[in-house]
TITOR-171772 format. One record per atom (N, C-alpha, C, O): residue in one letter; atom name; x, y, z; residue number from 1. Coordinates in nm, 4 decimals. Each point is the difference from the previous one (the first is absolute). Layout:
! TITOR-171772
r,a,X,Y,Z,k
A,CA,X,Y,Z,NUM $
...
! end
This chain:
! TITOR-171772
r,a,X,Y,Z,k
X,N,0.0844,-0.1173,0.0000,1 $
X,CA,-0.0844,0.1173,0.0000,1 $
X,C,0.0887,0.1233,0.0000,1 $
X,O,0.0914,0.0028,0.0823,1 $
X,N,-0.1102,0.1118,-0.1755,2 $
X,CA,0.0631,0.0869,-0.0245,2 $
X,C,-0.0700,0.1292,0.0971,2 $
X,O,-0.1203,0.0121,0.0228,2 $
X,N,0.2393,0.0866,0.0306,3 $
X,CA,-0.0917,0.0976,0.0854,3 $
X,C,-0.0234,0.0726,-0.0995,3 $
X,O,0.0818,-0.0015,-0.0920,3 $
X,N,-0.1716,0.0650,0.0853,4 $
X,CA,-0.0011,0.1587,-0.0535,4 $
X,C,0.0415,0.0828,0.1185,4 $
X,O,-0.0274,-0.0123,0.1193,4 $
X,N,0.1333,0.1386,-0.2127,5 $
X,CA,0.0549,0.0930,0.0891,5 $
X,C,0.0153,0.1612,-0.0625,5 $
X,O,0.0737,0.0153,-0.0974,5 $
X,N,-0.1368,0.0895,0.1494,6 $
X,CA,0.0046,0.1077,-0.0549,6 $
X,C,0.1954,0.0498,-0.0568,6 $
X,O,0.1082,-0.0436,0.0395,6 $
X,N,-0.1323,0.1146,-0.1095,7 $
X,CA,0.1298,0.0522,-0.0208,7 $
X,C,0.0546,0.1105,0.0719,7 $
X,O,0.1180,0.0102,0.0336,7 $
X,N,-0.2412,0.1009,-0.0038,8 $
X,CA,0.0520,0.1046,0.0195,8 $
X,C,0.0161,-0.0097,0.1516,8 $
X,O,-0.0390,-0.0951,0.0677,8 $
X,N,0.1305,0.2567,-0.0001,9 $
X,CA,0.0306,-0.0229,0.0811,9 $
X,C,-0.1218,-0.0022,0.1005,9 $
X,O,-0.1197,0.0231,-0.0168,9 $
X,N,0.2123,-0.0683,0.1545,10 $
X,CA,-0.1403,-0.0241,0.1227,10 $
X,C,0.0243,0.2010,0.0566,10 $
X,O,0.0861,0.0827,-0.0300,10 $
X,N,-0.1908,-0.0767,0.1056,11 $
X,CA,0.0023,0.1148,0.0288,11 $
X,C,-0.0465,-0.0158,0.1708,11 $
X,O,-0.1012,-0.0542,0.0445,11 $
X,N,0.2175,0.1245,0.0335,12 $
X,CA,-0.0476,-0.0212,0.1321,12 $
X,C,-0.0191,0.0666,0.0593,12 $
X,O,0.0716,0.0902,-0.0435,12 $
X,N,-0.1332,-0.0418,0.1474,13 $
X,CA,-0.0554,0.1010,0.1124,13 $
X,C,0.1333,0.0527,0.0528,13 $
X,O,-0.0131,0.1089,0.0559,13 $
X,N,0.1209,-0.1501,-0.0581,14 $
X,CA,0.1097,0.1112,0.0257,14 $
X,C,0.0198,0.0986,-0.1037,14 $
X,O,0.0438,0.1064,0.0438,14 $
X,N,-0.0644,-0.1107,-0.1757,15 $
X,CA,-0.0110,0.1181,-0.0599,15 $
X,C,-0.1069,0.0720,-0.0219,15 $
X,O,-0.0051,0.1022,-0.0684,15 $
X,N,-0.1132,-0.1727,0.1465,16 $
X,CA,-0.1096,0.1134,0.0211,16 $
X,C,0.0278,0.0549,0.1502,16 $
X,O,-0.0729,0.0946,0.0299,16 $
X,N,0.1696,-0.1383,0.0757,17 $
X,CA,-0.0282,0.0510,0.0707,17 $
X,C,0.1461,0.0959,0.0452,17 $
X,O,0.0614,-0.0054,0.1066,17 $
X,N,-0.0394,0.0724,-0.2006,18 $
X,CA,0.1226,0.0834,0.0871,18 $
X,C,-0.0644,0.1287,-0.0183,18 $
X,O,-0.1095,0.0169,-0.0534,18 $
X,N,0.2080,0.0993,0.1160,19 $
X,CA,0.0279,0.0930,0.0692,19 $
X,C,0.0009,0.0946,-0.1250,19 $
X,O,0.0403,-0.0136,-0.1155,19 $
X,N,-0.1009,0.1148,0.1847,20 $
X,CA,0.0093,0.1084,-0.1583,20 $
X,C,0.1383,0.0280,-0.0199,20 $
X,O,0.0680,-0.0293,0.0984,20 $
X,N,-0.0050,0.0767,-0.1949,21 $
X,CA,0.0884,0.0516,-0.0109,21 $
X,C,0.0104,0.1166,0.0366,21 $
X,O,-0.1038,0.0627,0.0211,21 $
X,N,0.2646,0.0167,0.0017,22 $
X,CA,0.0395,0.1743,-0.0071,22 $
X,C,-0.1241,0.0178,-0.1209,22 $
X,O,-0.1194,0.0021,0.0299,22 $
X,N,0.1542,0.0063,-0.1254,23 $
X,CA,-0.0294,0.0575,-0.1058,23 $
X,C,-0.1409,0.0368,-0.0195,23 $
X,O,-0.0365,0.1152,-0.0237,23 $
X,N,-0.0552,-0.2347,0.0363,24 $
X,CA,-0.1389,-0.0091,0.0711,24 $
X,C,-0.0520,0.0859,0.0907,24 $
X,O,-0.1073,0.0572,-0.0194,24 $
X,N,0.1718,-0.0432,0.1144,25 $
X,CA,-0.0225,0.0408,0.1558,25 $
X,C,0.0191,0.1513,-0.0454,25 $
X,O,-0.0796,0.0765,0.0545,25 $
X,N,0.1527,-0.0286,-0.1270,26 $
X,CA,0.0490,0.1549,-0.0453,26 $
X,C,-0.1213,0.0232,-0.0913,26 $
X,O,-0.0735,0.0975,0.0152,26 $
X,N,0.0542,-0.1947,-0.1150,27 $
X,CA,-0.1785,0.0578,-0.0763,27 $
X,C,-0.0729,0.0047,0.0711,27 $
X,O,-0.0837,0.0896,-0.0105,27 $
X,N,0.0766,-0.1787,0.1152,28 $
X,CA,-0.1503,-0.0090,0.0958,28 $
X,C,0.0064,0.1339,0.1005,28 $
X,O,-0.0979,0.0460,0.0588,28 $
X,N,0.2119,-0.0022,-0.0528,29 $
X,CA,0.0674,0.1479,0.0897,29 $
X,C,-0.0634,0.1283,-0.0877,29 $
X,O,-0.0921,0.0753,0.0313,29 $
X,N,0.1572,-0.0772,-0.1269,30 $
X,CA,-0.0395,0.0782,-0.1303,30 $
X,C,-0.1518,0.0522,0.0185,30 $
X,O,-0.0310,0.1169,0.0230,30 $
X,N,-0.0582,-0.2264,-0.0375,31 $
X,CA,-0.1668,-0.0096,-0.0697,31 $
X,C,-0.0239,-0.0282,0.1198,31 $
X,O,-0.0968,-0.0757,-0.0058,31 $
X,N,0.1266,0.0904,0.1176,32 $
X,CA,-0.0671,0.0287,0.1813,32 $
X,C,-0.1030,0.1297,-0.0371,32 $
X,O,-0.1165,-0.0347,-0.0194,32 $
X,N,0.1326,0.1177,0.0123,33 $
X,CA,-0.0843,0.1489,-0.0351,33 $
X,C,-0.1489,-0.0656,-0.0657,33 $
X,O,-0.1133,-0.0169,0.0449,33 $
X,N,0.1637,-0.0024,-0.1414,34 $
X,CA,-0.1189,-0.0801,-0.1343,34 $
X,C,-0.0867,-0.0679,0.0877,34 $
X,O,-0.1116,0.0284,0.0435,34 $
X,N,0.2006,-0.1416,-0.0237,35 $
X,CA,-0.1146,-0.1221,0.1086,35 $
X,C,-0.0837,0.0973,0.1027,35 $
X,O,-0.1200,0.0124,-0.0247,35 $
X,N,0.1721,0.0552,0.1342,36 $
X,CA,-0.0650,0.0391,0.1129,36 $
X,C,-0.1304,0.1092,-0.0927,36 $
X,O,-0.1127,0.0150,0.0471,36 $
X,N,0.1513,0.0429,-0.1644,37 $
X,CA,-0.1257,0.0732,-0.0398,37 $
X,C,-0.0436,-0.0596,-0.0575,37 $
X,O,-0.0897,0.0671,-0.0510,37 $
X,N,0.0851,-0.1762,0.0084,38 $
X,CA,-0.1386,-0.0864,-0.0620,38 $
X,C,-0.0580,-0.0770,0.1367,38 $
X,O,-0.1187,-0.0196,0.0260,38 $
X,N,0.1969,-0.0060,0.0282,39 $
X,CA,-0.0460,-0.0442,0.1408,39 $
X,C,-0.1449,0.0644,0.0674,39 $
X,O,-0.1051,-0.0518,0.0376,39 $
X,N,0.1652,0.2161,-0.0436,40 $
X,CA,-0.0978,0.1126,0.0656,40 $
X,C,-0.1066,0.0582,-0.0917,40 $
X,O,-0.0896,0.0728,0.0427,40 $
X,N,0.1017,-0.1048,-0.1597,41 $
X,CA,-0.1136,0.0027,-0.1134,41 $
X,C,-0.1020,-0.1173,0.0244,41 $
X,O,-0.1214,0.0178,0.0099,41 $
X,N,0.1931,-0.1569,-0.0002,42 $
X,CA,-0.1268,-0.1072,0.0024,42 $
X,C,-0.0398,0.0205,0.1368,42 $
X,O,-0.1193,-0.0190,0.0234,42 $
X,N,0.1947,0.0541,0.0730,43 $
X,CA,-0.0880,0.0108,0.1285,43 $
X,C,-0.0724,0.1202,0.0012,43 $
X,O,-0.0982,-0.0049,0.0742,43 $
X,N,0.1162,0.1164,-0.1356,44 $
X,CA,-0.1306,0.1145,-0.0387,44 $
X,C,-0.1105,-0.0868,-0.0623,44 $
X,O,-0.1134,0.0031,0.0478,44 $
X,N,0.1429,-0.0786,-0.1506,45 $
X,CA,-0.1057,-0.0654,-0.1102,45 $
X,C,-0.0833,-0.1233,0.1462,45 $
X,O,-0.1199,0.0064,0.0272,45 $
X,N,0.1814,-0.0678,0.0168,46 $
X,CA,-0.0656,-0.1220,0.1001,46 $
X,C,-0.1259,0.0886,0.0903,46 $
X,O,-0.1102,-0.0546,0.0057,46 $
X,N,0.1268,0.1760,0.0564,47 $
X,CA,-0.0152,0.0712,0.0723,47 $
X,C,-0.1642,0.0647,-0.0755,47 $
X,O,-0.0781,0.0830,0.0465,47 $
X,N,0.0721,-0.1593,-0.1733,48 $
X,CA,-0.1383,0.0955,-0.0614,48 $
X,C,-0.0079,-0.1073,-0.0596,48 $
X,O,0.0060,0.0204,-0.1213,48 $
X,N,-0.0226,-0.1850,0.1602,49 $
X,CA,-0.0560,-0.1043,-0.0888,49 $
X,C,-0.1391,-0.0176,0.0864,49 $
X,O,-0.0906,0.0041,-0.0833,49 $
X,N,0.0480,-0.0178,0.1846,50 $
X,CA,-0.0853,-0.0321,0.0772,50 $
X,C,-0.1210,0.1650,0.0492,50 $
X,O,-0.0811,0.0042,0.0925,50 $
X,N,0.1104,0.0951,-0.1824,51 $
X,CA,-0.0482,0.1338,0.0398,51 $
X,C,-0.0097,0.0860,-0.1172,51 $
X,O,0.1053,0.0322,-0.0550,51 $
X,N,-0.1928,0.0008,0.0186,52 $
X,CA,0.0551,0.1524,-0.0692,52 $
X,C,0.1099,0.1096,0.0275,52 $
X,O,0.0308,0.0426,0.1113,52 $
X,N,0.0250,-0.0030,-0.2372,53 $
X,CA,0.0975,0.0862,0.0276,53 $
X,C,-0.0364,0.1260,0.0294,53 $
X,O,-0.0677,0.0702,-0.0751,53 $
X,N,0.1248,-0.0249,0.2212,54 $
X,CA,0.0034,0.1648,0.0438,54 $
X,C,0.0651,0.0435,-0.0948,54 $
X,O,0.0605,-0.0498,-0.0949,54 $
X,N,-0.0891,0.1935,0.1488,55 $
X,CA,0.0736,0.1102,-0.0969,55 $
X,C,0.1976,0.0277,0.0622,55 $
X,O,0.0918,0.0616,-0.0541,55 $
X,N,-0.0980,-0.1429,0.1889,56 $
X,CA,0.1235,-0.0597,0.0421,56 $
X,C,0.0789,-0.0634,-0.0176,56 $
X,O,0.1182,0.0240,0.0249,56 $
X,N,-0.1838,-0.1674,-0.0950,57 $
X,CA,0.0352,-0.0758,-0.0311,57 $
X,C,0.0214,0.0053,-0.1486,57 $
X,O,0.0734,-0.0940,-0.0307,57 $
X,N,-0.1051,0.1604,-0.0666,58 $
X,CA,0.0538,0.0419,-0.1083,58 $
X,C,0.0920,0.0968,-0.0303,58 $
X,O,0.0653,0.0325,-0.0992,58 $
X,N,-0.0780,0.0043,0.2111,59 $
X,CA,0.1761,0.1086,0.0459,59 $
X,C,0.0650,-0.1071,0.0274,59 $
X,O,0.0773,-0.0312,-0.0906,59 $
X,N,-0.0775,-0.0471,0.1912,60 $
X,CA,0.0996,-0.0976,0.0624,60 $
X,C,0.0374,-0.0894,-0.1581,60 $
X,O,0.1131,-0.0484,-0.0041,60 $
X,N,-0.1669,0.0356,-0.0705,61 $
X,CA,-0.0177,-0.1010,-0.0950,61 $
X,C,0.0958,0.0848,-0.0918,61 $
X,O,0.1153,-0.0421,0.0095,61 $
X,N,-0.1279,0.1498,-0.0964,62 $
X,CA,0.0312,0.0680,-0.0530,62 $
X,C,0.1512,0.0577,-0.0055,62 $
X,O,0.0714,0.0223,-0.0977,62 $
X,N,-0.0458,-0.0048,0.2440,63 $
X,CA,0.1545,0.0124,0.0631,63 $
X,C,0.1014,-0.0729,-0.0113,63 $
X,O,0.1179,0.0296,-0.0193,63 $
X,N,-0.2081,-0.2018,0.0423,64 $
X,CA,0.0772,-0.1117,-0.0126,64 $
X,C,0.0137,-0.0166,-0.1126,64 $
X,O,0.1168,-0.0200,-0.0335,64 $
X,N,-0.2037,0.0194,-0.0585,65 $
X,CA,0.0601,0.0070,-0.1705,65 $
X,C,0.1082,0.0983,-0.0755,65 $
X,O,0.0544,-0.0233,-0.1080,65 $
X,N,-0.0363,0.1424,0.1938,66 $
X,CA,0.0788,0.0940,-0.0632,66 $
X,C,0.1482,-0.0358,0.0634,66 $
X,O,0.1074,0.0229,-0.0555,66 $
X,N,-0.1344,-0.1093,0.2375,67 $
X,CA,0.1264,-0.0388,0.0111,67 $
X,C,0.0780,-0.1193,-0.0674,67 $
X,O,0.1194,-0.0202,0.0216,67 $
X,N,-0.1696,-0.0296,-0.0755,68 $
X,CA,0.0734,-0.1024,-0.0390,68 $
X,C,-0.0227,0.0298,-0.1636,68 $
X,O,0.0265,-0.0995,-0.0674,68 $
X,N,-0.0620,0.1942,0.0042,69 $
X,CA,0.0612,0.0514,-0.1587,69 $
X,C,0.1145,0.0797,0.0508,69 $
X,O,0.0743,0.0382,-0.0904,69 $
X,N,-0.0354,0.0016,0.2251,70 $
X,CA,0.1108,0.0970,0.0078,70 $
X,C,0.0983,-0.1385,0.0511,70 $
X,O,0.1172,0.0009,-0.0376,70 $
X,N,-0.1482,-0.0758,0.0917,71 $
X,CA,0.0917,-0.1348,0.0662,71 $
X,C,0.0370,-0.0164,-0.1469,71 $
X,O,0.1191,0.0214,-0.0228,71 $
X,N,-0.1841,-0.0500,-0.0674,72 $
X,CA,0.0376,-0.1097,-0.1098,72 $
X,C,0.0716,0.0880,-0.0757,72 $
X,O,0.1166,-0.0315,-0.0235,72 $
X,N,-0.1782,0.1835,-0.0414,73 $
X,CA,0.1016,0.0741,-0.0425,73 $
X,C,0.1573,0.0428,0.0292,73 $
X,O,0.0841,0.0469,-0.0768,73 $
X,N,-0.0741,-0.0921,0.2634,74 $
X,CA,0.1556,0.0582,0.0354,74 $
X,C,0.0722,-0.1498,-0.0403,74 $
X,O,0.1184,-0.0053,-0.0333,74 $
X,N,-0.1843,-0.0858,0.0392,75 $
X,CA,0.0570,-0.1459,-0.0352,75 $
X,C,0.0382,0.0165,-0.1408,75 $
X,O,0.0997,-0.0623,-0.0366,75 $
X,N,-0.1432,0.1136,-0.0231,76 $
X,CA,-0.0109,0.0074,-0.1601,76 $
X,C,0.1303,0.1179,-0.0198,76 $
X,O,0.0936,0.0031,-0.0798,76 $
X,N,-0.1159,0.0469,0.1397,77 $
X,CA,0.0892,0.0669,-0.0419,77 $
X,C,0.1763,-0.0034,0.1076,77 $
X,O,0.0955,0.0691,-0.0353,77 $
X,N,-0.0914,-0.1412,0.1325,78 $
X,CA,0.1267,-0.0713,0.0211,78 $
X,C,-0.0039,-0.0412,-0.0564,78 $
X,O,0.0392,0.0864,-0.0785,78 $
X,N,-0.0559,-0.1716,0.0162,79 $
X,CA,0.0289,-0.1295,-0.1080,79 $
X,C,0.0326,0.0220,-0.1104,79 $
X,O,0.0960,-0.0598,-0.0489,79 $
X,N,-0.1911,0.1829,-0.0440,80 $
X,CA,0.0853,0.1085,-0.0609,80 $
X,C,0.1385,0.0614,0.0568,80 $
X,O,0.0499,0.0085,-0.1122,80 $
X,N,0.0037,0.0176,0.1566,81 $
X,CA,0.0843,0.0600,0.0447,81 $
X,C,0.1603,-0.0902,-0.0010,81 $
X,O,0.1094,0.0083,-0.0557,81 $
X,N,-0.1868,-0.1036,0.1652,82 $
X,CA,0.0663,-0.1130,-0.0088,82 $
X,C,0.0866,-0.0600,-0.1226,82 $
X,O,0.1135,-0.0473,-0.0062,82 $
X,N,-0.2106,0.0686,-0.0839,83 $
X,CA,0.0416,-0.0728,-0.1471,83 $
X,C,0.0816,0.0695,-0.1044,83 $
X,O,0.0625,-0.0539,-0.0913,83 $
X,N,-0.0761,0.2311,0.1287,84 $
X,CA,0.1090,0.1146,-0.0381,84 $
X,C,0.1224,-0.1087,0.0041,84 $
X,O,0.0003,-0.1014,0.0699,84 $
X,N,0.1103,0.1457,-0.1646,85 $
X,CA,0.1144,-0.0515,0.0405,85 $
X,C,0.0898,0.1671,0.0716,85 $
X,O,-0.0197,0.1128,-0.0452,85 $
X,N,0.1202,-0.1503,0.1698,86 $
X,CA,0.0129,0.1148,0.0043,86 $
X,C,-0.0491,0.0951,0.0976,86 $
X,O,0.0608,0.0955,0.0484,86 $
X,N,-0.1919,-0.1391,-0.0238,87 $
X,CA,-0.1309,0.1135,0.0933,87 $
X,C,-0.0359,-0.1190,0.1173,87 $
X,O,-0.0212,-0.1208,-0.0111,87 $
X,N,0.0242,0.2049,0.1187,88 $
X,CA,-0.0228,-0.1004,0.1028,88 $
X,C,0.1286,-0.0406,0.1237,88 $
X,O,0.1205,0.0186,-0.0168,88 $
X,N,-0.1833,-0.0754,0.1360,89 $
X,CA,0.1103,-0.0421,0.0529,89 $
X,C,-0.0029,-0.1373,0.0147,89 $
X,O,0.0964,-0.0589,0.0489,89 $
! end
């Protein structure tokens, strides 16, 4: 009796389970700003699923959307910067 046997490689839970890298850990540093204002946008948005929206809560709502087009824009534009050759530290 012949086995059958896959070819490709096996894949094991030690390479699903390590440690972020520097490099990782410095993007996830980076886009900290980003995360915490989408964070404070969906918790404005959670805050008016079960209620109608005040005229508060579309301020609160409204704020959180403008913070995180300004989060994502300063990201956008390190990264621009970044990519200058030359410009930057």
């Amino acid at each position: 009796m012949e086995h059958i046997v896959t070819v490709q490689a096996v894949v094991t839970a030690a390479e699903l389970d390590r440690e972020p890298t520097a490099a990782e850990l410095d993007a996830i540093e980076r886009e900290m700003p980003v995360i915490t204002a989408e964070v404070e946008l969906l918790d404005a948005q959670i805050m008016t699923l079960d209620r109608p929206a005040s005229e508060l809560d579309e301020r609160r709502i409204r704020r959180a959307r403008r913070k995180v087009l300004a989060a994502r824009r300063e990201l956008a534009n390190q990264a621009a910067v970044a990519s200058v050759p030359g410009v930057g530290a």
